[in-house]
TORPA-813909 format. One line per field, with one value per atom (N, C-alpha, C): residue number from 1; z, x, y; residue in three letters. Coordinates in steps of 0.02 Angstrom, whole numbers, plus 32768, in hexadecimal, padded with zeros to 4 digits. Layout:
# TORPA-813909
num [NUM; ...]
w [Z; ...]
u [X; ...]
v [Y; ...]
residuo [ala; ...]
# end
This chain:
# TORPA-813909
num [1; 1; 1; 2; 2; 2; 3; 3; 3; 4; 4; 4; 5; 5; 5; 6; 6; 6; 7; 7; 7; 8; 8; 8; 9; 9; 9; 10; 10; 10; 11; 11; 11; 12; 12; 12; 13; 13; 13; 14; 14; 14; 15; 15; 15; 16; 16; 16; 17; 17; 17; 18; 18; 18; 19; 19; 19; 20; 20; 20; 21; 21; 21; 22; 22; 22; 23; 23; 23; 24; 24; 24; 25; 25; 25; 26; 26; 26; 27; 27; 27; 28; 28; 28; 29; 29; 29; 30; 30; 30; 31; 31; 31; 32; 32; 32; 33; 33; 33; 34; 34; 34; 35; 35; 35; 36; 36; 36; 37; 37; 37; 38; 38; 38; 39; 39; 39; 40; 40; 40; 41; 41; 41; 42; 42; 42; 43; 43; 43; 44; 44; 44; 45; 45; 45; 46; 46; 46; 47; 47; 47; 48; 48; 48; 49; 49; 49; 50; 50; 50; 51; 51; 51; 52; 52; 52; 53; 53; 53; 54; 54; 54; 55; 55; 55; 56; 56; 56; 57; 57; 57; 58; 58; 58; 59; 59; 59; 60; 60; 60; 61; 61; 61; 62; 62; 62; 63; 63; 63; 64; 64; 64; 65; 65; 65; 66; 66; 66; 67; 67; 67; 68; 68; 68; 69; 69; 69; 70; 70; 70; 71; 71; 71]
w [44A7; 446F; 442F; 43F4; 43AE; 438E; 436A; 4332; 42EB; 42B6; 427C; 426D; 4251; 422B; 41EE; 41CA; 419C; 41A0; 419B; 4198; 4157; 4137; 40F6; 40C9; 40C9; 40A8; 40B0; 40CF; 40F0; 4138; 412C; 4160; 419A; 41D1; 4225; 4256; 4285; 42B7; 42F7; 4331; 4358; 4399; 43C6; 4405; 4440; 444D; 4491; 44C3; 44FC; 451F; 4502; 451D; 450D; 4522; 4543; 455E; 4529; 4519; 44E3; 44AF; 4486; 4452; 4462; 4490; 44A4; 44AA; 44BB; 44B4; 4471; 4445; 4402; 43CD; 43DC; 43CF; 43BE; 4401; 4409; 43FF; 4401; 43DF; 43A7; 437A; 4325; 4324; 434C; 4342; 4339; 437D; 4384; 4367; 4327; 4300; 42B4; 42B1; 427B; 4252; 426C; 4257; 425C; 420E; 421C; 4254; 4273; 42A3; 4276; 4240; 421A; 4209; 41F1; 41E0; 4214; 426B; 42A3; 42A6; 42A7; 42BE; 427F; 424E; 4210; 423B; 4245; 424D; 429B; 42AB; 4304; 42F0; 42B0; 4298; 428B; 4252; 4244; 4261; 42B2; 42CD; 42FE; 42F4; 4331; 434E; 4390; 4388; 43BD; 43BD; 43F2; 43C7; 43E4; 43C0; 43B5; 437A; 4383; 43B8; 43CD; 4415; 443B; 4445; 447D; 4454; 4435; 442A; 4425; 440A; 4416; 4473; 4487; 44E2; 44F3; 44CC; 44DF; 44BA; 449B; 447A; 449D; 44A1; 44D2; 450D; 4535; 4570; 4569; 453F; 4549; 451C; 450A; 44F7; 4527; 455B; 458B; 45C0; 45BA; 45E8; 45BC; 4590; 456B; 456A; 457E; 4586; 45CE; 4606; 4653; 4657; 4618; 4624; 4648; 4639; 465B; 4628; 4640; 45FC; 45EF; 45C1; 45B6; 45B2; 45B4; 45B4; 456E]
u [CA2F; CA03; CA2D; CA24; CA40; CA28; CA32; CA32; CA5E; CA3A; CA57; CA7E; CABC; CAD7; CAF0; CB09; CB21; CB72; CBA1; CBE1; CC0C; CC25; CC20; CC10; CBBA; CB9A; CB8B; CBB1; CBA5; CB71; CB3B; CB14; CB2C; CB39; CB3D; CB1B; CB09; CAE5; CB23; CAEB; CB36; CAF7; CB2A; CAF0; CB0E; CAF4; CB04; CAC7; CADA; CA8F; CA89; CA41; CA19; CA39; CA5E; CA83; CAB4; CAD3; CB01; CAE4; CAA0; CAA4; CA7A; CA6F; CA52; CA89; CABA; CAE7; CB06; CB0A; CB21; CB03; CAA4; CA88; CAA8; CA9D; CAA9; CAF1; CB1D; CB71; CB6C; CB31; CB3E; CB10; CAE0; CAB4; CADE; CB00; CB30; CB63; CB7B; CBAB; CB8E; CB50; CB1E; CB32; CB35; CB45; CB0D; CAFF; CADE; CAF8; CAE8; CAE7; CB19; CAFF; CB3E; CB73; CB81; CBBF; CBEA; CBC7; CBF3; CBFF; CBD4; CC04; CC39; CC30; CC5A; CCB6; CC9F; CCD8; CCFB; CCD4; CCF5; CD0C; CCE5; CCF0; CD4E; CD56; CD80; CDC9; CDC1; CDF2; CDEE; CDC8; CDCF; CE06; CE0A; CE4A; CE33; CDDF; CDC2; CD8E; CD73; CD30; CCF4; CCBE; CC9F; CC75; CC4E; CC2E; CC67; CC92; CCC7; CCCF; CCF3; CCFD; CCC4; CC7D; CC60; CC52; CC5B; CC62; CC7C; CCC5; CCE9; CCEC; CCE4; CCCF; CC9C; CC65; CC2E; CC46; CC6A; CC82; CCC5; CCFF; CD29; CD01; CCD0; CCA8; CC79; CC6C; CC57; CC7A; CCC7; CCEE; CD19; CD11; CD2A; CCE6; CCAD; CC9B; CC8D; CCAC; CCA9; CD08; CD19; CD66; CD97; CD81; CDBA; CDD1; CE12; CE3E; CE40; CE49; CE4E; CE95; CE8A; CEE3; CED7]
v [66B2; 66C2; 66BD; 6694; 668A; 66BE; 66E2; 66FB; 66F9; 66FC; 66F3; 6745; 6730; 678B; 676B; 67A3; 679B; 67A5; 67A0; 67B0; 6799; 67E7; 67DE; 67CD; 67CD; 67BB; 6764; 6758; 66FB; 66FB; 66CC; 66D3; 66A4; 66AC; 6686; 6689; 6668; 665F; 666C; 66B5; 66BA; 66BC; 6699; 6685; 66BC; 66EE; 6723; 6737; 672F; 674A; 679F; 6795; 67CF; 681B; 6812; 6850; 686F; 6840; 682D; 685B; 6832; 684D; 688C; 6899; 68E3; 6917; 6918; 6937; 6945; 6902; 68FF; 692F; 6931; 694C; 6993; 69AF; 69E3; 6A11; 69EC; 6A00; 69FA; 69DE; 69D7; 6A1B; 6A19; 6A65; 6AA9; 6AA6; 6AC5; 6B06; 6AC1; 6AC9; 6ABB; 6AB3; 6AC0; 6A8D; 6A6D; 6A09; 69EA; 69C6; 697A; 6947; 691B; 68F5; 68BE; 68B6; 688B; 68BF; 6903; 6913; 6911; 692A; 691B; 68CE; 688C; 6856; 6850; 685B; 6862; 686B; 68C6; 68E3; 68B1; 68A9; 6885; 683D; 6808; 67DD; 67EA; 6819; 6813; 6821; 6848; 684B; 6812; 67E6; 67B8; 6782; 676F; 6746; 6701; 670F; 66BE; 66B3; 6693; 6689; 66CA; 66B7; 6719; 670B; 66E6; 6712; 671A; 6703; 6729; 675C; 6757; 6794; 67E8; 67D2; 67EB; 681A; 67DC; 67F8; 6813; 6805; 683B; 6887; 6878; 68C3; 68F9; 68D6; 68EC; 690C; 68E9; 68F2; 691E; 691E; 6957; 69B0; 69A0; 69D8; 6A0A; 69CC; 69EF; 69FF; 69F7; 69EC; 6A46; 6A4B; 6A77; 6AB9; 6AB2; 6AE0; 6AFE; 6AD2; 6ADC; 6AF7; 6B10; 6B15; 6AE7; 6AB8; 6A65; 6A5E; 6A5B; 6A3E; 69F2; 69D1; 698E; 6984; 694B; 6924; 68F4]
residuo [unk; unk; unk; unk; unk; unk; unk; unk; unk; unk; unk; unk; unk; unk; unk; unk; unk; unk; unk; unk; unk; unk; unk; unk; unk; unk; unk; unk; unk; unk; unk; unk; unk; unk; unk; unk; unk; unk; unk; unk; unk; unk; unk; unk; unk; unk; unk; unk; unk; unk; unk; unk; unk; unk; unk; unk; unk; unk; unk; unk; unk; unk; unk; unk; unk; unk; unk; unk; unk; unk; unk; unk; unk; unk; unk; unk; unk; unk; unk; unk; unk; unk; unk; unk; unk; unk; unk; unk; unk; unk; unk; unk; unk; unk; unk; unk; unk; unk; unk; unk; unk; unk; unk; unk; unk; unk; unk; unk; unk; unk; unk; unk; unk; unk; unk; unk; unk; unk; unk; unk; unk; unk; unk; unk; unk; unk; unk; unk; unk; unk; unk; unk; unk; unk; unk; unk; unk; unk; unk; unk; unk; unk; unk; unk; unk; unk; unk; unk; unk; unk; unk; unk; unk; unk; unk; unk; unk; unk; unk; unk; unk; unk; unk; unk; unk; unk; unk; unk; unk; unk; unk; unk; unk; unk; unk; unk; unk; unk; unk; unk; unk; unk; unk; unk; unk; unk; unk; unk; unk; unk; unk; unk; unk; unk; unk; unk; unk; unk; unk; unk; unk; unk; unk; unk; unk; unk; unk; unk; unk; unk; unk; unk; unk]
# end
């Protein structure tokens, strides 16, 4: 699924399944984040591409709330 965000005020198109941005959703809810200030903030620590990176975020978040540590 594509969706458009904004990241820093620059608009992009980021393609993640639906799970994806259901989760995204809900970690920007979370933390009382726009959906663009979180890919913002994940944008800017990133070190692959942003849907990877997005995935991974997703996934050590939920890996961080089942108490698994990440590597």
């Amino acid at each position: 699924m594509k969706r458009s965000v904004r990241i820093a005020g620059h608009p992009t198109s980021i393609s993640l399944e639906p799970e994806f941005w259901a989760e995204i959703t809900r970690i920007a809810g979370e933390r009382g984040l726009s959906i663009n200030a979180l890919v913002t903030e994940i944008d800017a620590r990133r070190t692959a591409n942003l849907s990877s990176a997005l995935r991974v975020f997703v996934l050590n978040d939920l890996r961080a709330g089942r108490g698994v540590t990440t590597t």
